[in-house]
N, C-alpha and C positions, 0 to 999 in steps of 0.2 A: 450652516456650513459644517456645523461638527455630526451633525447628523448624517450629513453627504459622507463625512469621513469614515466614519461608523461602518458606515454603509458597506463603502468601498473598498475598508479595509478589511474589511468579514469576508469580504464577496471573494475578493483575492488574493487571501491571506494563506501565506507556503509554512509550509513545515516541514520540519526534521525527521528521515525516519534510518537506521542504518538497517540495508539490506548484500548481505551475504559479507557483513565486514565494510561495506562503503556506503559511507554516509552520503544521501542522496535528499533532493526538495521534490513535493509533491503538494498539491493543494491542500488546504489544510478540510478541506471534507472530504477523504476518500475512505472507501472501501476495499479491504483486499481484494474485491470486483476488480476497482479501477485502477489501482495494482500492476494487477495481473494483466490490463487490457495497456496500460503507461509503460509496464515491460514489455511491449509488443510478444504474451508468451497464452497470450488465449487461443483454445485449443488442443494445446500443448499437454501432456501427461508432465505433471507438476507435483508435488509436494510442499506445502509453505509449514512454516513456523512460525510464531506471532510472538513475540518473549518468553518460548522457551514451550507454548502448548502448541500440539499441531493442530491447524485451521480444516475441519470436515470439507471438502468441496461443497455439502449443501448449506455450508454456515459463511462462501467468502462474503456474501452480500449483506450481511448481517453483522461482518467484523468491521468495526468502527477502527482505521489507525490515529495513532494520537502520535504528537510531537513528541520523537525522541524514543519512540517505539522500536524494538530488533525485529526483524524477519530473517530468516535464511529462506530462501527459494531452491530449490534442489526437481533439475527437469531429468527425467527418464530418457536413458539413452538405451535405444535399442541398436542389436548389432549379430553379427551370428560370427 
């Protein structure tokens, strides 16, 4: 049974991350990938920030978030 729990609790285990000032829950395995795909903002000309370094677009898949992590997201507004 504690193994089931283990299990279950890894599988579906949330986390703390604050983004743009609001503290929000997310799976506790994401990537600023799935992020950005949980912000419905994929596609989007975007900017993130990870505690403070900014995140390359060819490094979001690669950014591990951890519980209690900052991001600022910052989306490009075009306009004439």
């Amino acid at each position: 049974m504690l193994k089931f729990l283990l299990l279950f609790t890894s599988r579906f285990a949330m986390m703390r991350v604050v983004v743009n000032g609001v503290s929000r829950e997310f799976p506790a395995a994401i990537s600023v990938t799935g992020l950005v795909a949980a912000l419905e903002l994929a596609g989007k000309r975007i900017a993130i920030e990870h505690n403070g370094q900014i995140v390359p677009r060819s490094r979001y898949a690669d950014t591990a978030l951890a519980d209690g992590d900052s991001l600022e997201v910052v989306v490009a507004v075009g306009g004439g």
